[in-house]
C-alpha positions as CSV (number, residue, x, y, z in Angstrom):
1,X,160.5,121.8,-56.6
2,X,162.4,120.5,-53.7
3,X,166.1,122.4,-53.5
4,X,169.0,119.7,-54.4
5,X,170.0,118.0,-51.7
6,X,174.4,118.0,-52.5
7,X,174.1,114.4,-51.2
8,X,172.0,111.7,-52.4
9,X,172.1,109.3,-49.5
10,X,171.7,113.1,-47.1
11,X,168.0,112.8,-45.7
12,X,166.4,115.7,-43.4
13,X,167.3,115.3,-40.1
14,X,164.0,114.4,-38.5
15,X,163.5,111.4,-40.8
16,X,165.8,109.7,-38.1
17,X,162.8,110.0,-35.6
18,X,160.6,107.8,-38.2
19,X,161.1,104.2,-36.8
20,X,161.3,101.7,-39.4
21,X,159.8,98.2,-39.9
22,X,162.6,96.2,-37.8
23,X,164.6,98.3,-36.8
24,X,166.0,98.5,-33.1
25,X,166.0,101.8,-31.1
26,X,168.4,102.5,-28.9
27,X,171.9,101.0,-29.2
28,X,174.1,100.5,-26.5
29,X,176.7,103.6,-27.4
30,X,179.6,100.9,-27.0
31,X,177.7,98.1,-29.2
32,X,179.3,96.6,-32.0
33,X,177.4,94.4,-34.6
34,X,178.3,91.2,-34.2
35,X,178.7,90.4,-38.0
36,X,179.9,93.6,-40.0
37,X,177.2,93.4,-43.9
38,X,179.1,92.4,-46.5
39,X,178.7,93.7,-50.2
40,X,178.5,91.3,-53.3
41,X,181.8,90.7,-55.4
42,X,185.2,89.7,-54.9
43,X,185.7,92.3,-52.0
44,X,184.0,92.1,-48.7
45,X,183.4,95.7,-47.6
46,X,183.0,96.6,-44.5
47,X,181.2,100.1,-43.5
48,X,182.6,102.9,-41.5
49,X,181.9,102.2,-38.0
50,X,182.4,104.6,-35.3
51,X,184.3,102.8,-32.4
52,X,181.3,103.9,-29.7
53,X,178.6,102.7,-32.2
54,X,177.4,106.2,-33.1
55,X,176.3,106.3,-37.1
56,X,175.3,109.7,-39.2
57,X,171.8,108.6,-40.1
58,X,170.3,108.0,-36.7
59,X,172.5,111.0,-35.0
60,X,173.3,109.2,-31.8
61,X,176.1,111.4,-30.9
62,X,175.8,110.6,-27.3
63,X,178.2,113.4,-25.4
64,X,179.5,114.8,-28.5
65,X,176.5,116.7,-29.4
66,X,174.4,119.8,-28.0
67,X,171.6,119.1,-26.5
68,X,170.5,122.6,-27.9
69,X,170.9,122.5,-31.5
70,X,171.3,118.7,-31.1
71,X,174.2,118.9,-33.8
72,X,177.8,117.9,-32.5
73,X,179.8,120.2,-30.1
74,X,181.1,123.4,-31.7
75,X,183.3,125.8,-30.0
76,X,182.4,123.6,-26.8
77,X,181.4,125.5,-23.1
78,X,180.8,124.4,-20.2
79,X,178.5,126.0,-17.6
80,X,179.6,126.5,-14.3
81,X,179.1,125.6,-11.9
82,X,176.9,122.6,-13.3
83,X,179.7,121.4,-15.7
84,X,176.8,121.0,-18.6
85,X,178.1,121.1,-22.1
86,X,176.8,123.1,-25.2
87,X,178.1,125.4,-27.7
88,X,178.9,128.5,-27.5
89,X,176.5,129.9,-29.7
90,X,174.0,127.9,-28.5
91,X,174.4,127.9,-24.4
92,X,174.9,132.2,-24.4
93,X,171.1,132.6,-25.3
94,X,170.4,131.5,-21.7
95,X,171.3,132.4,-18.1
96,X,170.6,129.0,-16.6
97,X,171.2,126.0,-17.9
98,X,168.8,123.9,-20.2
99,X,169.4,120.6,-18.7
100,X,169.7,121.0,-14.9
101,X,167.9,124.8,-14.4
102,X,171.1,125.9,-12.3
103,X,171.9,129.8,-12.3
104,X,174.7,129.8,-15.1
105,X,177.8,131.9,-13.3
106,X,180.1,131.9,-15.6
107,X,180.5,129.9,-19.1
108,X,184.4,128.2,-19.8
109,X,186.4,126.8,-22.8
110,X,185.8,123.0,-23.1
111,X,189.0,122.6,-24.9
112,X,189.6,119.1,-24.3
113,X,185.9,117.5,-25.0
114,X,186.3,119.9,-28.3
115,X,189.3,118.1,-29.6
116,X,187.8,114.9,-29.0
117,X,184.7,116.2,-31.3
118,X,187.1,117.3,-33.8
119,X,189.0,114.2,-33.8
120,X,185.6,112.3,-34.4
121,X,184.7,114.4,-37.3
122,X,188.2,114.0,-39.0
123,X,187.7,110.2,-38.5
124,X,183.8,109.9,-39.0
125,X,183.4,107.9,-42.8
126,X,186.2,108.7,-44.4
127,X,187.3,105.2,-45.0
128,X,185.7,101.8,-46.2
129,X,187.9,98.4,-46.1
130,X,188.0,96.3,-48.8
131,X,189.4,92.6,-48.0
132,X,191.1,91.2,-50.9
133,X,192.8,87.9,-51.9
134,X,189.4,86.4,-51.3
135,X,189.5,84.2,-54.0
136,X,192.7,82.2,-52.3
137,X,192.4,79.8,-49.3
138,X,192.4,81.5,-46.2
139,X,195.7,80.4,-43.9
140,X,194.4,80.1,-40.3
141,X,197.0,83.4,-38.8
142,X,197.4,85.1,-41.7
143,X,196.8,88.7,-41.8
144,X,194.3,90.0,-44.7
145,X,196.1,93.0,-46.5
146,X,193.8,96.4,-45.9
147,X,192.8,98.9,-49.0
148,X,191.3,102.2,-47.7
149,X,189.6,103.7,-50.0
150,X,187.7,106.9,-50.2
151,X,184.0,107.5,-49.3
152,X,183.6,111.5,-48.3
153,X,180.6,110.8,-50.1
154,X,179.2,109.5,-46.8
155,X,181.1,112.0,-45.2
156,X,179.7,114.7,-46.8
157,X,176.2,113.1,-45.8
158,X,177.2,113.7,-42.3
159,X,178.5,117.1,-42.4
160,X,175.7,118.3,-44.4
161,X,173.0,116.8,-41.8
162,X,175.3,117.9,-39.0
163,X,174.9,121.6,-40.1
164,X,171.5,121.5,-41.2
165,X,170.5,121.0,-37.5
166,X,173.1,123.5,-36.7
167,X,171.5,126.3,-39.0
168,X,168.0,125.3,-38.0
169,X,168.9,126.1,-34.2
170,X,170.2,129.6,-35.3
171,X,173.9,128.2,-34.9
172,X,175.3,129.6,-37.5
173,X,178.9,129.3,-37.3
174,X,178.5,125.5,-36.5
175,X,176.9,125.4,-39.5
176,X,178.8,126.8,-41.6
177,X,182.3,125.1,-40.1
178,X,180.5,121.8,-40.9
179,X,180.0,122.9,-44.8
180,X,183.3,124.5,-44.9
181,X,185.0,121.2,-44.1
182,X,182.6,119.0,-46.6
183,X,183.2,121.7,-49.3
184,X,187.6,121.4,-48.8
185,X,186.6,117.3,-48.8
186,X,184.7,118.1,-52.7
187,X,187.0,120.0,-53.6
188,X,190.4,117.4,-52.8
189,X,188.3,115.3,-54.8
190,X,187.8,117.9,-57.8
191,X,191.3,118.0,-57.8
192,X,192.3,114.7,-57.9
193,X,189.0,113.1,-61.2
194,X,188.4,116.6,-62.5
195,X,184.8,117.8,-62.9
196,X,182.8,115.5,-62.4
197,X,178.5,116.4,-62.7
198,X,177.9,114.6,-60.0
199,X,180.8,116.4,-57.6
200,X,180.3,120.0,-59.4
201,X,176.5,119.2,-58.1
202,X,177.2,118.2,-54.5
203,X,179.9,121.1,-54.2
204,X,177.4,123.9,-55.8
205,X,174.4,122.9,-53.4
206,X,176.9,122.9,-50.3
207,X,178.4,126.5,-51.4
208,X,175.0,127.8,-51.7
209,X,174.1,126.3,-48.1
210,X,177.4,128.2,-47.0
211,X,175.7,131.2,-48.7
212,X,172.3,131.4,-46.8
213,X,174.8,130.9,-43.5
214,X,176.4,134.4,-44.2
215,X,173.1,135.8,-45.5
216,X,172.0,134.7,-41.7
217,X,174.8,136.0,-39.9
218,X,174.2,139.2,-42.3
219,X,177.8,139.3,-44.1
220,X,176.0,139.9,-47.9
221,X,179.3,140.5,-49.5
222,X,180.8,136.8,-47.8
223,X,176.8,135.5,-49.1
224,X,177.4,136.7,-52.8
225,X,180.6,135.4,-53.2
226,X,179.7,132.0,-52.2
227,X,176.4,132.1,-54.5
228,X,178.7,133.6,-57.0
229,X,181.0,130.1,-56.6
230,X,177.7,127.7,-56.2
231,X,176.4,129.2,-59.6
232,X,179.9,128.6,-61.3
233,X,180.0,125.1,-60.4
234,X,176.1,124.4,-60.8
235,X,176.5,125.9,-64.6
236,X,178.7,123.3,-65.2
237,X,176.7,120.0,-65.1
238,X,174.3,119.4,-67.4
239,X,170.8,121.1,-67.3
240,X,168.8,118.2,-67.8
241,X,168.6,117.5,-64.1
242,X,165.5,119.2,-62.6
243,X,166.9,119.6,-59.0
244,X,170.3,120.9,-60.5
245,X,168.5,123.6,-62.7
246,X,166.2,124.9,-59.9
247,X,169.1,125.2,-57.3
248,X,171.0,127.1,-60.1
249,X,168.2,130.0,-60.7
250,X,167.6,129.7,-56.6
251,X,171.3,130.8,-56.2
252,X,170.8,133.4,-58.9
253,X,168.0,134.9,-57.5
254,X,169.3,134.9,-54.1
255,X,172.3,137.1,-55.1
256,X,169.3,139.3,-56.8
257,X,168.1,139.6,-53.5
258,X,171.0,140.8,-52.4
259,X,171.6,143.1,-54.8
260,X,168.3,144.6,-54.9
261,X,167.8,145.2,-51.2
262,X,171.2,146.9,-51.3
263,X,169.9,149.2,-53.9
264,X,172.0,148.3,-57.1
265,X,168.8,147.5,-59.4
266,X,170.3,146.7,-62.5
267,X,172.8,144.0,-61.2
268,X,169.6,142.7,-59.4
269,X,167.4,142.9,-62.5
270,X,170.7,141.2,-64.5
271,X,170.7,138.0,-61.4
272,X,166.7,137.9,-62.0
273,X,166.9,137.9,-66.0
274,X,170.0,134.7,-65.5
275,X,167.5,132.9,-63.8
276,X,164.7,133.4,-65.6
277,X,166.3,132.1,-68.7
278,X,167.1,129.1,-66.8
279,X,163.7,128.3,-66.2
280,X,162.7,129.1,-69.4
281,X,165.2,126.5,-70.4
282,X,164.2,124.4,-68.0
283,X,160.2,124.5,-69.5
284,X,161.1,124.0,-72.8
285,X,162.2,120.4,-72.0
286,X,159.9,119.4,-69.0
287,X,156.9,121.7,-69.8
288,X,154.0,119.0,-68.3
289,X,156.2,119.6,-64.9
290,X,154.0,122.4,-62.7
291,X,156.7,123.2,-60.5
292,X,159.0,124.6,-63.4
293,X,156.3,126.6,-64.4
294,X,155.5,127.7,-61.5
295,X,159.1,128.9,-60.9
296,X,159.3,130.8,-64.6
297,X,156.3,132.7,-63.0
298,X,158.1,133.7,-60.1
299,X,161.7,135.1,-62.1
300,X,158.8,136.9,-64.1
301,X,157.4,139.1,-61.4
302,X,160.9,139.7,-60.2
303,X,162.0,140.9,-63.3
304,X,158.6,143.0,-63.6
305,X,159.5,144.2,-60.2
306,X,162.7,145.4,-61.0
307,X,161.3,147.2,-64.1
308,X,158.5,149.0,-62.6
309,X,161.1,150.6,-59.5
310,X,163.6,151.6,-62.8
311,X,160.6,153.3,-64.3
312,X,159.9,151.0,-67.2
313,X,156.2,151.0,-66.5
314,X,155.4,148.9,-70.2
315,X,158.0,146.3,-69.4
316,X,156.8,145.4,-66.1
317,X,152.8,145.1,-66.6
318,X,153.7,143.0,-70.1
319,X,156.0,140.9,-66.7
320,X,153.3,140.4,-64.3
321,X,150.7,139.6,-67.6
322,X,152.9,137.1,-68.7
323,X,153.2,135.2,-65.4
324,X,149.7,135.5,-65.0
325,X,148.5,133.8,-68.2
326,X,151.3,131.0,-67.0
327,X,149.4,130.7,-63.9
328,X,146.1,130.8,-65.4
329,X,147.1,127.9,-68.1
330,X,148.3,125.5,-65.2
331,X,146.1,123.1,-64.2
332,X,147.2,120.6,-61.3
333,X,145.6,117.7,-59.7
334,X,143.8,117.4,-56.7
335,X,146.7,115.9,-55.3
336,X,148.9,119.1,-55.5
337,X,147.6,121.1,-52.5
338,X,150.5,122.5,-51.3
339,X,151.5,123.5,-55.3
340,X,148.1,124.8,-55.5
341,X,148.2,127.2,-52.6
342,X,151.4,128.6,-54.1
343,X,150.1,129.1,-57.1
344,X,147.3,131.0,-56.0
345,X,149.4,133.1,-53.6
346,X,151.8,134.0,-56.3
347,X,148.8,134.6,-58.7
348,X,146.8,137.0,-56.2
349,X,150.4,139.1,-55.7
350,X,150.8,139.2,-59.5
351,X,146.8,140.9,-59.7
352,X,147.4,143.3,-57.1
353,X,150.4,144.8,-59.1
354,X,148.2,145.5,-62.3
355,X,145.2,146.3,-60.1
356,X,148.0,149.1,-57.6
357,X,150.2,150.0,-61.0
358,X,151.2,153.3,-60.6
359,X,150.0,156.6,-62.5
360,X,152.0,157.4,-65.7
């Protein structure tokens, strides 16, 4: 099972580098369509645009992005004395520069290029113009009155494929400044329709994402508060949703993790058990799904785990059993390769515990 992506227009970032049927590489950074797409209905809308012709999808940031971690500028340096651009994070891995080879001196504040990054991200998709009075006869002069209206949803797309890069180059902070701001943009919006499933979703998946940052950076107790916040908001849309329901027991097993490797066994057995019986759940209404039960064998072992280092032997090999006649029973198609390998990988660790149990 693929984790949720908080976003559903949010694509991995390397599906930009997939050319499409038609499509045009390449666009002057100061090109403008000629005729902005217009929407059915009474309102012509007319999509965010950035003024130097940069979009989200295609991530041609042009000088506002590292050519590093090729995610926009954070905490922007310049090398001297070659005047190249990175961030911080991201340039003080190396002692010349990546672009030019020069000896890197010294490495400076970009201050101003920084503002102008922040400036673009404050800006980038936050509105959408609707033209109305459509219906009436256009008077040659007149102005057209303006609505703005909200779509963070786009924005969020951005900032969640802006820090996905960012994480993937190891910049951390980047990455997490990106899902801080598209968290505070769910949030504004929690506050002002309530609840929604569809925002408690988006704002769950992007706390979690803010989780594995501090797990990264190694700040567990920052990690398990934000998994702590993810699950909260994830247990409060409906578990019908496959995506939804693995990215819950994902953030409950993470904080397991934590918990475990620091030692406290029983709140990591109590974070294992949570999401085991959300799998379970999860099985009892898509059982012909492999993926769910692969992932109730998974919570099993962990559980199992946890038993057997707490001394309860019994409860532990009737665990890994259990997971093993799951795995056993699940046949998948020829097709299913990759969900095969898994399965046999997961199966193979659950044989060695019976086969290595230790002596009562």
């Amino acid at each position: 099972m693929t984790p949720v992506c908080p976003f559903a227009k949010a694509g991995r970032p390397d599906d930009a580098s997939v050319k499409k049927p038609g499509e045009i590489q390449g666009k002057c950074p100061a090109g403008y369509e000629s005729k902005p797409k217009q929407e059915s209905g009474e309102s012509a809308r007319i999509s965010p645009k950035c003024p130097f012709g940069y979009d989200s999808d295609t991530f041609k940031l042009g000088p506002f992005s590292c050519m590093i971690c090729q995610a926009l500028l954070f905490d922007c340096s310049k090398c001297m004395p070659c005047s190249h651009v990175y961030c911080k994070a991201c340039i003080s891995r190396f002692k010349d520069c990546p672009l030019c080879g020069a000896d890197i001196e010294k490495i400076e504040p970009d201050t101003n290029l920084q503002n102008v990054v922040d400036r673009f991200i404050e800006g980038h998709a936050r509105i959408k113009r609707s033209q109305v009075n459509e219906d009436k006869e256009e008077v040659v002069g007149q102005k057209k009155t303006v609505i703005y209206e909200d779509v963070s949803l786009e924005r969020g797309t951005f900032l969640v494929q802006q820090s996905m890069r960012a994480f993937r180059a190891n910049n951390i902070e980047s990455a997490k400044s990106r899902l801080s701001l598209c968290a505070d943009d769910i949030r504004e919006q929690l506050e002002r329709i309530g609840n929604t499933a569809e925002l408690c979703s988006q704002l769950g998946a992007v706390l979690g994402m803010l989780g594995d940052c501090c797990r990264a950076a190694g700040d567990a107790a920052s990690a398990i508060t934000y998994f702590d916040e993810s699950v909260d908001f994830l247990s409060k849309v409906p578990k019908e949703d496959l995506e939804v329901t693995h990215t819950l027991s994902v953030s409950l097993n993470k904080i397991g993790d934590l918990k475990y490797y620091d030692g406290d066994l029983q709140a990591a057995r109590s974070y294992y058990f949570q999401a085991l019986e959300v799998r379970r759940n999860a099985i009892k209404h898509h059982s012909s799904v492999p993926s769910q039960i692969l992932d109730v064998a998974i919570s099993l072992a962990k559980v199992a785990d946890v038993d057997r280092n707490l001394g309860n032997e019994g409860a532990a090999v009737g665990g890994f059993q259990e997971a093993i006649n799951l795995l056993e029973s699940l046949t998948l198609s020829s097709e299913e390769t990759a969900l095969e390998q898994r399965r046999l990988s997961v199966l193979e660790f659950l044989n060695n515990q019976l086969v290595n149990k230790p002596p009562e």
